[in-house]
ROMARBA-910476 format. One record per residue: residue in three letters; x, y, z of N, C-alpha, C in turn. Coordinates in pm, whole numbers, plus 50000, padded with zeros to 5 digits. Layout:
residues N
['ALA'; [X; Y; Z]; [X; Y; Z]; [X; Y; Z]]
...
***
This chain:
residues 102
['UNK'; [40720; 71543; 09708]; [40732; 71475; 09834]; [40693; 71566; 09950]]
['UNK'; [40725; 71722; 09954]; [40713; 71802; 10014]; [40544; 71802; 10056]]
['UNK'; [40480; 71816; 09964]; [40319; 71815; 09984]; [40247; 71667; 10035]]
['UNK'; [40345; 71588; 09999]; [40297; 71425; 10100]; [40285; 71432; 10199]]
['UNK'; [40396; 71479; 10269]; [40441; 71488; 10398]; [40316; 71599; 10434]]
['UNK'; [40344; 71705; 10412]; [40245; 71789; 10455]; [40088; 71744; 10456]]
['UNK'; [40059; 71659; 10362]; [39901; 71647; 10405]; [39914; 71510; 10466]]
['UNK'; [40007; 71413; 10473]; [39981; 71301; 10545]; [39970; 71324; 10730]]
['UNK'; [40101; 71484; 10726]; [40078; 71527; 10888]; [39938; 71604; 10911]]
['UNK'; [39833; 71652; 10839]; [39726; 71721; 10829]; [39616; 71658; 10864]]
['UNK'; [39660; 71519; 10828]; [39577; 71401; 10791]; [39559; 71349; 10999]]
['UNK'; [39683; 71291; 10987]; [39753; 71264; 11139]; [39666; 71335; 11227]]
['UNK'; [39717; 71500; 11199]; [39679; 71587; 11323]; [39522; 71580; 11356]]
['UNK'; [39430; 71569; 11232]; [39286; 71570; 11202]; [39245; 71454; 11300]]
['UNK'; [39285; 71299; 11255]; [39280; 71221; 11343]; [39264; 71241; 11511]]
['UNK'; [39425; 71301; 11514]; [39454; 71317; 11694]; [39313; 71429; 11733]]
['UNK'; [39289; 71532; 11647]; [39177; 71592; 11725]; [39043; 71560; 11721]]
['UNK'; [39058; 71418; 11623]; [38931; 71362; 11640]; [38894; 71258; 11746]]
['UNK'; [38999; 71176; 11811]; [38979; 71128; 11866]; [38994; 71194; 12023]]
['UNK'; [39118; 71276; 11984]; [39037; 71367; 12155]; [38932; 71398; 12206]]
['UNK'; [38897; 71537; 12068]; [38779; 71535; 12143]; [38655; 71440; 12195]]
['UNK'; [38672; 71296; 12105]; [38562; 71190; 12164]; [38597; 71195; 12316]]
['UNK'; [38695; 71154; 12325]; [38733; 71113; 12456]; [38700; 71242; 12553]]
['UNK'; [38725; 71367; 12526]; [38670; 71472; 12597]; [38523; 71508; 12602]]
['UNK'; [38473; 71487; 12524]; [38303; 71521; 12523]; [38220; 71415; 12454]]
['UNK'; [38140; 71350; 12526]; [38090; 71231; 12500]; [37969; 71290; 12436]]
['UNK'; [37939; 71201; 12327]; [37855; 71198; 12211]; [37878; 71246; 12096]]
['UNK'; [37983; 71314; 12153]; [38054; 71389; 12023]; [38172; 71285; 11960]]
['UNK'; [38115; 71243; 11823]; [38230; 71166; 11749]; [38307; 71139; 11658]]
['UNK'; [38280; 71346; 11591]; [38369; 71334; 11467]; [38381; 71503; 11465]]
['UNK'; [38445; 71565; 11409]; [38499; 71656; 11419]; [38396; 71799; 11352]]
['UNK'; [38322; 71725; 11290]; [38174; 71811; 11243]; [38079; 71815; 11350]]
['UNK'; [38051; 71673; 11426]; [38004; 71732; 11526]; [38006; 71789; 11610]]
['UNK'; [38181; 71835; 11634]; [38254; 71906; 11723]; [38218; 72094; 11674]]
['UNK'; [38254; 72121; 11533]; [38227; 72196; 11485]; [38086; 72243; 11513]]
['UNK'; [37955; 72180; 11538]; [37826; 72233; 11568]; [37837; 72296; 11715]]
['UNK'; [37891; 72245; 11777]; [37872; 72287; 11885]; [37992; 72461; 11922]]
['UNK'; [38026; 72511; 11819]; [38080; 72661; 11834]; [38194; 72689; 11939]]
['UNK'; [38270; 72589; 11913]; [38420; 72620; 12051]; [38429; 72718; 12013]]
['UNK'; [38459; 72819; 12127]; [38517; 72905; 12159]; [38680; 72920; 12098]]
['UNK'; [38751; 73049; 12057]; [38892; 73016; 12009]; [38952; 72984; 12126]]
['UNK'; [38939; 72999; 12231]; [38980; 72995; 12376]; [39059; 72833; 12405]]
['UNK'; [38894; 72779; 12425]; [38865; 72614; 12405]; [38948; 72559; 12322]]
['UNK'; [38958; 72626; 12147]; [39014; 72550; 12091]; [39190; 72548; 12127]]
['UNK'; [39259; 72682; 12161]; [39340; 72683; 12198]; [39382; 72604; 12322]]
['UNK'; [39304; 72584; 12390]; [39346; 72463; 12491]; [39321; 72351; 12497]]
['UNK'; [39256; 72289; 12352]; [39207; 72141; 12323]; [39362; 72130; 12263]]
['UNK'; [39424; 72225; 12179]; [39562; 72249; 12104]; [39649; 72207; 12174]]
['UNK'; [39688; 72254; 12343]; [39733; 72246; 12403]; [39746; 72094; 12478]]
['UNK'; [39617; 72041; 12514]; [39597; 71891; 12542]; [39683; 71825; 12475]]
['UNK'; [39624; 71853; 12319]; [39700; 71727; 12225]; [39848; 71728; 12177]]
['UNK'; [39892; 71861; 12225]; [40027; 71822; 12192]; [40081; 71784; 12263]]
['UNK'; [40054; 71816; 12408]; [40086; 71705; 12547]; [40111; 71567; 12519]]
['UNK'; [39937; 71547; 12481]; [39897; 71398; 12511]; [39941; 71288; 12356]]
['UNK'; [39985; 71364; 12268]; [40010; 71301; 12151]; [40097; 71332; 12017]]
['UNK'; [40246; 71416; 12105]; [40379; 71429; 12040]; [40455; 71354; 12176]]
['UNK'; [40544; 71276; 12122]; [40626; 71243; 12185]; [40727; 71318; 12280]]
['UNK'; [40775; 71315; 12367]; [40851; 71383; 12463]; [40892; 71292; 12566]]
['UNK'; [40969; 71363; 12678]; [41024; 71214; 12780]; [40973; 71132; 12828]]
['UNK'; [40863; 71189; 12824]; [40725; 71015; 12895]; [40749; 70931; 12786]]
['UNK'; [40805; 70893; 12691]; [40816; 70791; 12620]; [40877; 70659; 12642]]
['UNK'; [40990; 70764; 12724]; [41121; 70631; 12748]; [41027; 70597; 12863]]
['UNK'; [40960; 70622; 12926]; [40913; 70547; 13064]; [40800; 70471; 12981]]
['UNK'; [40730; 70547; 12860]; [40587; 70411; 12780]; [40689; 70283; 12773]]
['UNK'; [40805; 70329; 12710]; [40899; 70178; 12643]; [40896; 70088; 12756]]
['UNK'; [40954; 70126; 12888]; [40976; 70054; 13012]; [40954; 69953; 13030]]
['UNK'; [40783; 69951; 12971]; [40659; 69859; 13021]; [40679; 69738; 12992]]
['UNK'; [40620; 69643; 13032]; [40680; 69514; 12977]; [40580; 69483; 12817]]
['UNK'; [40603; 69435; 12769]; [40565; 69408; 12633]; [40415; 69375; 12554]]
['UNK'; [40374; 69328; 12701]; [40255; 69304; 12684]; [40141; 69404; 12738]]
['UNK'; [40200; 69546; 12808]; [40146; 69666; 12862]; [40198; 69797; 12723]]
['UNK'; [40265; 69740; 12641]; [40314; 69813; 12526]; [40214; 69809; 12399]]
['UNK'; [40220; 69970; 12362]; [40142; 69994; 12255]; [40252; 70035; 12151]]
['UNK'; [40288; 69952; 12092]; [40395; 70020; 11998]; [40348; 70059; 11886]]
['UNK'; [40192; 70074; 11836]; [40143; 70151; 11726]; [40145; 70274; 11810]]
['UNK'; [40050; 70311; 11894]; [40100; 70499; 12014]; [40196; 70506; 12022]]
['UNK'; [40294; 70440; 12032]; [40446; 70512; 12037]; [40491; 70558; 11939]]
['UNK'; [40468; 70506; 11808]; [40554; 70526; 11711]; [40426; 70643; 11627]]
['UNK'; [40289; 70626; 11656]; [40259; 70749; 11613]; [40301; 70876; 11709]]
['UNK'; [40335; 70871; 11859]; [40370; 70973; 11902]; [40503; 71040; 11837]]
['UNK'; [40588; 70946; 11790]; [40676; 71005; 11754]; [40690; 71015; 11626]]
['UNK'; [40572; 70981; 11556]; [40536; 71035; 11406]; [40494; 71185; 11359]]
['UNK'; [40429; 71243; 11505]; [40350; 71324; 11527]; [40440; 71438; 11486]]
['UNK'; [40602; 71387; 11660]; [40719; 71496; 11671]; [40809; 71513; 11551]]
['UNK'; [40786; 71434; 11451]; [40888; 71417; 11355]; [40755; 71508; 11232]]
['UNK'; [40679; 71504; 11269]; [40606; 71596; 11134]; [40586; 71714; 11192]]
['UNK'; [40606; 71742; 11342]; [40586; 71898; 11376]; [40726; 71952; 11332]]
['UNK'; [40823; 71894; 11358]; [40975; 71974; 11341]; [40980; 71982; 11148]]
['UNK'; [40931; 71851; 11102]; [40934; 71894; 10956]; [40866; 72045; 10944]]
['UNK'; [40714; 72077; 10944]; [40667; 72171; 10931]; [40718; 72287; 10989]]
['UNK'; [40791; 72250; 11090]; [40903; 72367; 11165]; [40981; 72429; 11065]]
['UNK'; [41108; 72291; 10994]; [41150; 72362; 10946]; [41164; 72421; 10794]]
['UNK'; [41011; 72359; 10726]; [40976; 72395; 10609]; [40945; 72511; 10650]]
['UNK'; [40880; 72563; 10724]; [40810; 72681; 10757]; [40966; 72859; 10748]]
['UNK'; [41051; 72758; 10810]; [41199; 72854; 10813]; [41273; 72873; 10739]]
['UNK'; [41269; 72736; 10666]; [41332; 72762; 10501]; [41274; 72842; 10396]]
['UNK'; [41142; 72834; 10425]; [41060; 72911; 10299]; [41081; 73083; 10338]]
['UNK'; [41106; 73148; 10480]; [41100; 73259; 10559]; [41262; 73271; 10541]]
['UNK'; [41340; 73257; 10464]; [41514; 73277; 10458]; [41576; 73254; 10589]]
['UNK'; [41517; 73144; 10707]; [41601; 73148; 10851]; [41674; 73036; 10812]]
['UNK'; [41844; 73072; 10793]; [41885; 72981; 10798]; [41994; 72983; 10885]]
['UNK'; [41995; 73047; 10977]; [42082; 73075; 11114]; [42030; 73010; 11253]]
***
């Protein structure tokens, strides 16, 4: 189950940076073509930065819910908070395997 989880969030994350970057650099529309063009580690570190903004859940959520129902995306919501629930998994697989259990 351990390795589900892990490549279904791999899977997820691949997605979210595929569709960013469309939305950030036009013509570019899959993640190979992103790859030709040689980001910088810089770049990539702050495309990193975008997407965990723009696509883990955090308090802008309760204000997405607000909306009235028909301004509601409840597939984006619930992947945003698919996103936060597979970063803290990998969190704390990552601490269990490292003996932190304090």
């Amino acid at each position: 189950m351990h390795q589900v989880i892990g490549h279904a969030g791999t899977c997820q994350w691949l997605d979210c940076w595929r569709v960013h970057v469309s939305k950030k650099y036009s013509g570019i529309t899959s993640l190979e073509a992103f790859a030709t063009t040689q980001p910088t580690f810089d770049n990539l570190k702050s495309l990193a930065d975008e997407i965990a903004l723009a696509y883990v859940a955090d308090h802008t959520l309760v204000g997405i819910r607000c909306k009235s129902h028909k301004e509601q995306d409840m597939q984006f919501e619930n992947s945003l908070l698919l996103n936060r629930y597979f970063l803290l998994y990998e969190e704390l697989s990552y601490a269990m395997n490292r003996g932190d259990i304090g």
